[in-house]
mmCIF file of the C-alpha atoms, coordinates in Angstrom:
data_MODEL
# 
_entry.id   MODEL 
# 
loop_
_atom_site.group_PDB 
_atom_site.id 
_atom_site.type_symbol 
_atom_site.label_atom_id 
_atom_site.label_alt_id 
_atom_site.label_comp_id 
_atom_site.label_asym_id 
_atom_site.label_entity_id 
_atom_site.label_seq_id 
_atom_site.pdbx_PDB_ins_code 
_atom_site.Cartn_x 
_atom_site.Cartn_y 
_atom_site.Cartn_z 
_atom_site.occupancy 
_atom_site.B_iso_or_equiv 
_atom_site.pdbx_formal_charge 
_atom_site.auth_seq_id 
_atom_site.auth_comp_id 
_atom_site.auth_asym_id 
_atom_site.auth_atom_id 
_atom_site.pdbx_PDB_model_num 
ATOM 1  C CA . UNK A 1 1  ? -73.634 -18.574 -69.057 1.00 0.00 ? 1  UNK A CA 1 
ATOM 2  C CA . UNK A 1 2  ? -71.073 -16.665 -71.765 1.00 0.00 ? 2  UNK A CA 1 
ATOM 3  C CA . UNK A 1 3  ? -69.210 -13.422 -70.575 1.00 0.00 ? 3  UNK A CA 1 
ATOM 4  C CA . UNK A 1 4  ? -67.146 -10.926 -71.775 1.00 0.00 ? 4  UNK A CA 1 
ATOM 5  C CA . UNK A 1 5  ? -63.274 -11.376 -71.254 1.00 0.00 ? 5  UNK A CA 1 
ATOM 6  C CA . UNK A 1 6  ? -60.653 -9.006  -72.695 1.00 0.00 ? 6  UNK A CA 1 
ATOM 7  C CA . UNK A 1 7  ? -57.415 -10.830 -72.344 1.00 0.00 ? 7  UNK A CA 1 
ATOM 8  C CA . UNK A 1 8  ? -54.146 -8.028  -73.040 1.00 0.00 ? 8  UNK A CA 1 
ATOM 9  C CA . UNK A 1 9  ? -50.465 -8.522  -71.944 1.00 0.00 ? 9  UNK A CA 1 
ATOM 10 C CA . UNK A 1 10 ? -48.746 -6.101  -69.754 1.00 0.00 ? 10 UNK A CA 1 
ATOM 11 C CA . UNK A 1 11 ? -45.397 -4.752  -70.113 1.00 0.00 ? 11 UNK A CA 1 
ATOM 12 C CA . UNK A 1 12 ? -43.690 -7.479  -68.033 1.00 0.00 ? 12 UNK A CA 1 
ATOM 13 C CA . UNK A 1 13 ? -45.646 -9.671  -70.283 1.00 0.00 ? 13 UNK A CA 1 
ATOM 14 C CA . UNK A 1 14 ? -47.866 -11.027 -67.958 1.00 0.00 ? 14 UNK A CA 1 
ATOM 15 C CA . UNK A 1 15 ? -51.390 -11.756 -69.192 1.00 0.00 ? 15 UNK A CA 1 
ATOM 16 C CA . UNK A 1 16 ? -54.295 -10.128 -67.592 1.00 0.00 ? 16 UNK A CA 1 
ATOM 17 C CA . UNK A 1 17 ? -57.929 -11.259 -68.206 1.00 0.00 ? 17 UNK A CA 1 
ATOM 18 C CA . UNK A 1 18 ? -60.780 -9.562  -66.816 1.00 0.00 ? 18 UNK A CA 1 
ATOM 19 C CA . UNK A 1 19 ? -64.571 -10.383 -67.250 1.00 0.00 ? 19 UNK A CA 1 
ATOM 20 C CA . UNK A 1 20 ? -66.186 -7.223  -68.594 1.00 0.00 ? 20 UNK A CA 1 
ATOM 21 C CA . UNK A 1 21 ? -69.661 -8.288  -67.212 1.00 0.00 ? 21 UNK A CA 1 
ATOM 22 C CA . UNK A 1 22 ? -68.631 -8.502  -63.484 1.00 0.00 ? 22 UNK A CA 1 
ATOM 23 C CA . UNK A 1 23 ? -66.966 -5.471  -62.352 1.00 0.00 ? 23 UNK A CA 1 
ATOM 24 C CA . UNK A 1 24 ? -63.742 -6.372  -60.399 1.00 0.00 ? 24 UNK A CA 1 
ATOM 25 C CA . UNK A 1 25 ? -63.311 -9.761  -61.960 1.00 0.00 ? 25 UNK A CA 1 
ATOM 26 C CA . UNK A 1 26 ? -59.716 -9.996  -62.996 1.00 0.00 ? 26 UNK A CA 1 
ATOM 27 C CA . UNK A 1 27 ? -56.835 -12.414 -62.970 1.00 0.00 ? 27 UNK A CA 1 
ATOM 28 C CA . UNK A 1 28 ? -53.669 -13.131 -64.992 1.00 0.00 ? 28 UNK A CA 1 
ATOM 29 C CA . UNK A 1 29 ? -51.616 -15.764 -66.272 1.00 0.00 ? 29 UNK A CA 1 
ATOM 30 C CA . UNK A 1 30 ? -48.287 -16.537 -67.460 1.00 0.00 ? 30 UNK A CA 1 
ATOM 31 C CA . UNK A 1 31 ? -49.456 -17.435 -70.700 1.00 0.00 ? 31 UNK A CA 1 
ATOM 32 C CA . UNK A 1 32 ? -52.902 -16.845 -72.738 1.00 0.00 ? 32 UNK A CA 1 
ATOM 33 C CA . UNK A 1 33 ? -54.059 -20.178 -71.845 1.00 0.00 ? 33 UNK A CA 1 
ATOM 34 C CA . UNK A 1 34 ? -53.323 -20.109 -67.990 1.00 0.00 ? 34 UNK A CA 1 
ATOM 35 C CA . UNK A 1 35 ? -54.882 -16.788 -67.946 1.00 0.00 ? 35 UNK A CA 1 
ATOM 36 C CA . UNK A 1 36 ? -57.758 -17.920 -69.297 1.00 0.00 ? 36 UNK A CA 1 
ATOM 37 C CA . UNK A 1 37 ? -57.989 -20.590 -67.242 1.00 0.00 ? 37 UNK A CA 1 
ATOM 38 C CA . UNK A 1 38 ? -58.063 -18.446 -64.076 1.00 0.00 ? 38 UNK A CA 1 
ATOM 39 C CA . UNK A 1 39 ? -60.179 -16.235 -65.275 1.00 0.00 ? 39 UNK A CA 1 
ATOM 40 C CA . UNK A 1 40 ? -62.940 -19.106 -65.692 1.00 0.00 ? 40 UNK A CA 1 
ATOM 41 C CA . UNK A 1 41 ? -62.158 -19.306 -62.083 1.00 0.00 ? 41 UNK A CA 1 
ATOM 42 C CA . UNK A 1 42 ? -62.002 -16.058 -60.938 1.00 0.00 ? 42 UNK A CA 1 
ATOM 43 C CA . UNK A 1 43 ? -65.983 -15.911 -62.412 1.00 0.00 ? 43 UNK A CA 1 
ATOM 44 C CA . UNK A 1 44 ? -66.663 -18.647 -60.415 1.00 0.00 ? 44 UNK A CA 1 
ATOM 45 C CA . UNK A 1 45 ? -65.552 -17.277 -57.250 1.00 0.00 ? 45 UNK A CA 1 
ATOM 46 C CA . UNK A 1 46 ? -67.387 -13.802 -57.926 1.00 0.00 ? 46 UNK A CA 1 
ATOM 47 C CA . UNK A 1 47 ? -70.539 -14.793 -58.965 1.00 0.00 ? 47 UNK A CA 1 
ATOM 48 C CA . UNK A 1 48 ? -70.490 -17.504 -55.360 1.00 0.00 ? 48 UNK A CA 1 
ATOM 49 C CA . UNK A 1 49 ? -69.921 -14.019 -53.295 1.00 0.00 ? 49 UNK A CA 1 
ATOM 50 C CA . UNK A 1 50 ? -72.254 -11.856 -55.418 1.00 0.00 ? 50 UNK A CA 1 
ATOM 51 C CA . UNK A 1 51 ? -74.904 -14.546 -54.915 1.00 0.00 ? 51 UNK A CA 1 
ATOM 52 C CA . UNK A 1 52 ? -74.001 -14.932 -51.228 1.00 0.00 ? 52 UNK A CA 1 
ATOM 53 C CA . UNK A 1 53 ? -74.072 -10.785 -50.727 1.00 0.00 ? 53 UNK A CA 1 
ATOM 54 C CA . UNK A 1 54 ? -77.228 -11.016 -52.416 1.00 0.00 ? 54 UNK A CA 1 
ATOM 55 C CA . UNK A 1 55 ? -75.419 -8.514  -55.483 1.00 0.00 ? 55 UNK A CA 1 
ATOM 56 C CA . UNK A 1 56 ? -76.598 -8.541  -58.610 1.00 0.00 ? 56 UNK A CA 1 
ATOM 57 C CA . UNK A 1 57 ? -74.681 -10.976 -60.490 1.00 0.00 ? 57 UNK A CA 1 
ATOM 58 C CA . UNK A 1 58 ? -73.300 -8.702  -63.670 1.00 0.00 ? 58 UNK A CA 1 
ATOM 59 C CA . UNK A 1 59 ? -73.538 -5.456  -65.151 1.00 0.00 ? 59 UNK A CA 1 
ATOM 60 C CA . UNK A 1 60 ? -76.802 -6.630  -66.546 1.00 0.00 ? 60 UNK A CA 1 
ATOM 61 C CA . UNK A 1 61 ? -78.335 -7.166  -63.428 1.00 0.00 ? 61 UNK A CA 1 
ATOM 62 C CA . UNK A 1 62 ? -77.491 -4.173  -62.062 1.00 0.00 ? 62 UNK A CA 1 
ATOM 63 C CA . UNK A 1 63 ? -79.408 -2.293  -64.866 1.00 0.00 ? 63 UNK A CA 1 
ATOM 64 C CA . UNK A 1 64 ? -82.435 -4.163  -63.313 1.00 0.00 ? 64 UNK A CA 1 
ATOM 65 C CA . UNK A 1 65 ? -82.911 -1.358  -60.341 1.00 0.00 ? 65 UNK A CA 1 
# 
């Protein structure tokens, strides 16, 4: 599966990543890469609880009620 990330850097130049199709799915990196990285993780993790919880697994899926 492909998902939406938005990847900006904050003011202490930290890199945040969030995945646009699962609400709450953020992390953050040192660098572009590492934030990346964790965010590929981060999806992972959320879509194992979402499944587990029996919650739709994105924003798509919630447009299916």
């Amino acid at each position: 599966m492909k998902f939406n990330v938005t990847l900006n850097q904050d003011e202490d130049g930290v890199w945040i990543a969030e995945c646009l199709d699962i609400p709450g799915c953020v992390n953050q990196g040192k660098t572009k890469e590492e934030s990346l990285t964790n965010i590929q993780d981060a999806i992972t993790a959320c879509l194992q609880i979402r499944a587990e919880r029996g919650m739709p697994l994105t924003i798509e899926g919630m447009n299916d009620f």
